[in-house]
C-alpha positions in Angstrom: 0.0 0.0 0.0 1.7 3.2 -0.9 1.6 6.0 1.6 0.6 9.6 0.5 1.6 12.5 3.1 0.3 15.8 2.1 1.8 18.7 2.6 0.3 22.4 3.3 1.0 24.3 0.9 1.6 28.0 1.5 0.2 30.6 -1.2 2.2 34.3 -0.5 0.5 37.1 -1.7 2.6 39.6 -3.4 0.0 41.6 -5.3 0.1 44.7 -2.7 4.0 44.6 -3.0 3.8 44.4 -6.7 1.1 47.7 -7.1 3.5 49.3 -4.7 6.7 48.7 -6.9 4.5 50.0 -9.9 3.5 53.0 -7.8 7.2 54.3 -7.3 8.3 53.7 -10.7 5.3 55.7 -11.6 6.8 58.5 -9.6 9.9 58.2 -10.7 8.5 58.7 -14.1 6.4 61.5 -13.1 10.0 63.3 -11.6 11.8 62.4 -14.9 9.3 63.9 -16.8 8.3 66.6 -15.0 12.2 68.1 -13.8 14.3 66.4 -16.5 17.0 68.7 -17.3 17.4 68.1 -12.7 16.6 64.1 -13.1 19.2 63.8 -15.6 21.8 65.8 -13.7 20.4 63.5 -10.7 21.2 60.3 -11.9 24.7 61.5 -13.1 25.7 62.1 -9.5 28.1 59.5 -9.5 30.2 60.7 -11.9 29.6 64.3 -12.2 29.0 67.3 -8.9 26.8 69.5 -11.5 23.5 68.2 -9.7 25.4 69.9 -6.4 26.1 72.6 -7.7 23.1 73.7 -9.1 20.8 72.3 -6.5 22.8 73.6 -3.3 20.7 76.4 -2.6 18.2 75.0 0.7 15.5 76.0 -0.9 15.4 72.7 -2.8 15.3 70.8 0.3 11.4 70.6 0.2 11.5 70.9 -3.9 8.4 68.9 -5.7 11.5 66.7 -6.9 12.4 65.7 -3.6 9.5 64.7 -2.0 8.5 62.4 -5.4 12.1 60.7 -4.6 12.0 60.9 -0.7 8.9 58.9 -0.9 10.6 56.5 -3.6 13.7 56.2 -1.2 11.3 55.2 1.7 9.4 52.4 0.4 12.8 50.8 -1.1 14.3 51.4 1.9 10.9 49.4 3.8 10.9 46.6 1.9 14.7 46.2 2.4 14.5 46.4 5.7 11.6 43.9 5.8 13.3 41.2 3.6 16.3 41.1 6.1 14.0 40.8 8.5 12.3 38.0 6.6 15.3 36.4 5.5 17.0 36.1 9.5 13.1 34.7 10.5 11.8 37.9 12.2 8.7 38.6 9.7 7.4 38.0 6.1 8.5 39.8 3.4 4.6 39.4 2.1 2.6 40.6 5.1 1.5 44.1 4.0 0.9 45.4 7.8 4.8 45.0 8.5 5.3 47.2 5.8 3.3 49.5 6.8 4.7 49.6 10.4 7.9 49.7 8.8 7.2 52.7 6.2 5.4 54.7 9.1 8.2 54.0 11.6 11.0 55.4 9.2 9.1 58.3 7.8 8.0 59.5 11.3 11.4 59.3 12.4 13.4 61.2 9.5 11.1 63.7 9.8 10.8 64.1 13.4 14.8 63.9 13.3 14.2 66.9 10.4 11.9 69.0 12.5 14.3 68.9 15.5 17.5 69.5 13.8 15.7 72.4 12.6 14.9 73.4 16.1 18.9 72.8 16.9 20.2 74.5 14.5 18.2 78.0 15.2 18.9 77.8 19.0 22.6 77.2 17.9 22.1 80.1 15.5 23.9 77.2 12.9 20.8 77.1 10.0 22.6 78.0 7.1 25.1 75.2 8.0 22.8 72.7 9.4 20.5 73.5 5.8 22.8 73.0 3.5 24.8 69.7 5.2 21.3 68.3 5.3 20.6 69.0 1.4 23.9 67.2 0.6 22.8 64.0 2.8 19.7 63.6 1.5 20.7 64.0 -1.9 22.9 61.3 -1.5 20.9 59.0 0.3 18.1 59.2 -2.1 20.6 58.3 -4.5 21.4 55.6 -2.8 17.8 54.8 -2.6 16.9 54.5 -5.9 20.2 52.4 -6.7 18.8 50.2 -4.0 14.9 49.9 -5.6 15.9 47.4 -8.5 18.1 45.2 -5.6 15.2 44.9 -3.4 12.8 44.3 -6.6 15.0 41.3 -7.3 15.6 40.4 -3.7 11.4 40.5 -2.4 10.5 38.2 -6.2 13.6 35.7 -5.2 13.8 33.0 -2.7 17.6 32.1 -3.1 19.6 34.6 -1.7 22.1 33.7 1.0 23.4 35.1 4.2 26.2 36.5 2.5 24.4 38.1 -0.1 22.4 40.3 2.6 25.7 41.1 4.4 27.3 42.3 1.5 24.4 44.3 0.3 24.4 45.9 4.0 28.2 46.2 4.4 28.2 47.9 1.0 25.3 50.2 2.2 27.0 51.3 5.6 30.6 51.7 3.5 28.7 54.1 0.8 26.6 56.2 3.8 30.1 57.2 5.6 31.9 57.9 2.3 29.0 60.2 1.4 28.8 61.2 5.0 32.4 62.5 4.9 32.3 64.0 1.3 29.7 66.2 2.9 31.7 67.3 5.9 34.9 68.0 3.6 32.4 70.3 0.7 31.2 72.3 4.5 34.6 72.6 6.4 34.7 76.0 5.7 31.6 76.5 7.2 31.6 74.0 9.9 35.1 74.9 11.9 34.1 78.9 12.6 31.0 76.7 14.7 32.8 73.6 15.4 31.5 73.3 18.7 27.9 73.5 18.1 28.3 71.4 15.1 29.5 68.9 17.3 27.2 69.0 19.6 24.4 68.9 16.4 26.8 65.4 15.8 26.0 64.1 18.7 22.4 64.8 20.0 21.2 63.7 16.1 23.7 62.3 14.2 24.9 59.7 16.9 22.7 59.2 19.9 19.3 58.0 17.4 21.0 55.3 15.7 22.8 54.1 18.8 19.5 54.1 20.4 18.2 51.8 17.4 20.8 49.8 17.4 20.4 49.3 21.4 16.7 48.1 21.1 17.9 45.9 18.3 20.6 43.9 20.2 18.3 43.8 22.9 15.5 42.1 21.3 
């Protein structure tokens, strides 16, 4: 008599994931369309400091362009995070509500971290510095950002990526941030050693003491 053992078998739903990944290339469109001559100088970033040059006045901080690639940066940076944590068995890359706790937890806390540095930088009568560091980063990091969008596509639709992978994706990540990080301080110097002081203390009250904090609750849980 042969025996037959069944097995459950799981159906994931991607769909949401899938309209979401439609939804930022659609606003990447819209920004490449809308501020080409900018998007083109944009994505040349990497090889050319025109975009920076142009684009250094603060004033473009809160730009139509940025927001359409802040939000783009966000949800690649979501579903990143939420595939690590799928991969190392602390969630599903397919439940929707993790992403949204995910996307509301990192939006919440760049701009809360925005609004105070804000606050920071007018009581240490810093604004023009603390403006125009700020631009640099998050031009960079939404760089980085959409870089990272087609690795996470490929990552979230893929089942076979190993431990190593995810480490080097990371340790590539980190290595980037703190080149970019210090390519901003060297542009600033000029600005930043007549107020050295209270742009170290700006260093550590939000540049320092957040992500240690993060990184506390993480090794702790």
């Amino acid at each position: 008599m042969i025996a037959i053992e069944l097995q459950l078998r799981t159906i994931e739903n991607k769909d949401w994931a899938t309209l979401i990944f439609l939804a930022t290339f659609a606003m990447i469109v819209v920004a490449k369309s809308v501020f080409e001559a900018r998007f083109y100088d944009f994505v040349r970033l990497v090889v050319s400091t025109k975009y920076l040059k142009i684009y250094k006045d603060s004033s473009h901080l809160l730009s139509g362009f940025n927001v359409l690639l802040f939000v783009v940066n966000i949800v690649s940076l979501s579903f990143f995070i939420q595939i690590v944590l799928h991969h190392f068995g602390y969630g599903s890359k397919t439940d929707w509500v993790l992403f949204v706790q995910i996307f509301t937890l990192l939006s919440v806390f760049i701009l809360s971290k925005f609004l105070v540095e804000k606050i920071i930088a007018e009581t240490f009568n810093i604004e023009e510095l603390i403006e125009q560091f700020n631009l640099q980063k998050v031009t960079y990091r939404t760089y980085i950002g959409l870089l990272l969008l087609p690795v996470t596509i490929l990552l979230f639709y893929s089942n076979y990526a190993s431990n190593s992978i995810y480490l080097i994706i990371i340790s590539i990540l980190l290595v980037i941030n703190a080149i970019t990080y210090l390519l901003s301080l060297k542009i600033y110097q000029n600005l930043i050693i007549p107020k050295l002081f209270y742009f170290i203390l700006y260093l550590c009250a939000l540049e320092i003491a957040p992500y240690y904090f993060i990184y506390y609750l993480i090794t702790k849980k």
